[in-house]
C-alpha positions as CSV (number, residue, x, y, z in Angstrom):
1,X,54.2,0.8,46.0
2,X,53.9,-0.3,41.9
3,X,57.4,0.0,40.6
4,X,56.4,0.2,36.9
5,X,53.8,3.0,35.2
6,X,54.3,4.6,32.6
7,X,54.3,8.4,31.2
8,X,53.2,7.7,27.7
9,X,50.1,10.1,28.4
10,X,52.4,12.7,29.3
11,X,54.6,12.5,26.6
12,X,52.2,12.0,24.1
13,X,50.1,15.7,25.6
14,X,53.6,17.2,25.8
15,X,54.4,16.4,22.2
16,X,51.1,17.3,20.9
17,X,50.5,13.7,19.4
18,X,47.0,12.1,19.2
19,X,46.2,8.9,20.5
20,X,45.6,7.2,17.4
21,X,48.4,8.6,15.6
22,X,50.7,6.9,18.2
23,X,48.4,3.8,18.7
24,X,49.0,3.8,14.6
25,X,52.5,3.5,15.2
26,X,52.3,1.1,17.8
27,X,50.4,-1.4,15.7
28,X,47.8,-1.4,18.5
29,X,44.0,-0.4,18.4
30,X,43.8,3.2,20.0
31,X,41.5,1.7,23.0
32,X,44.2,-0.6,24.0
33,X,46.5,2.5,23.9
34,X,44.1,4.2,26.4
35,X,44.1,1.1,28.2
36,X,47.8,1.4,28.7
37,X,47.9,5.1,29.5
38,X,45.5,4.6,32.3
39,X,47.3,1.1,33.6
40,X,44.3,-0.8,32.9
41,X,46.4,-2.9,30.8
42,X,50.0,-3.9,30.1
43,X,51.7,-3.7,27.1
44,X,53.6,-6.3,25.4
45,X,57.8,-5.6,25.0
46,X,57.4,-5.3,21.8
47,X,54.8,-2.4,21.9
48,X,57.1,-1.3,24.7
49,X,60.0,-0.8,22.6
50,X,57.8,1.0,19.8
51,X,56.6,3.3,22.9
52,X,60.7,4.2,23.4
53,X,61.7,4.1,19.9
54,X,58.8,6.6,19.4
55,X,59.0,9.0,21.9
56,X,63.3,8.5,22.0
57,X,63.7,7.6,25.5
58,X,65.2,4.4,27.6
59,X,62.0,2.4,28.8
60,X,63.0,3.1,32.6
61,X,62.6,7.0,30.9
62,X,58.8,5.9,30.3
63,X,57.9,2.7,32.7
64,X,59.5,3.4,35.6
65,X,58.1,5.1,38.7
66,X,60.5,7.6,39.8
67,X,59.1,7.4,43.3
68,X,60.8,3.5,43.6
69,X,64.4,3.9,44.3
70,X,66.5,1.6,44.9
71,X,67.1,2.8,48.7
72,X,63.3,1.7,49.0
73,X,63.5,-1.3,47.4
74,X,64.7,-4.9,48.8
75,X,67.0,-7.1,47.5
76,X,65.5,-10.9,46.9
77,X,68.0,-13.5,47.9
């Protein structure tokens, strides 16, 4: 089960904002943005924290998977 994805997709359909206008925002080329929508790639924390300062949310908000709790999880000693 992948603990981290990401809704940047979503919100980005949701709030009516085109990929390059939010890859321009980003400081990222708009294919590396579709990159990161589909989880082909990783972004850096610093183009995470431009995806939450953006869209207004925490990052576990946008790169968490909701499906991961912590009752599902283990603990590493």
């Amino acid at each position: 089960m992948t603990v981290l994805h990401n809704k940047i997709k979503q919100l980005r359909k949701e709030r009516n904002v085109k990929q390059q206008e939010l890859a321009d925002y980003l400081g990222i080329e708009r294919t590396s943005l579709s990159k990161i929508e589909n989880m082909e790639y990783n972004p850096s924390a610093k183009t995470i924290l431009k995806a939450c300062e953006f869209f207004d949310l925490s990052i576990g908000d946008i790169f968490f998977n909701e499906s991961v709790s912590s009752d599902n999880t283990k603990e590493v000693s």
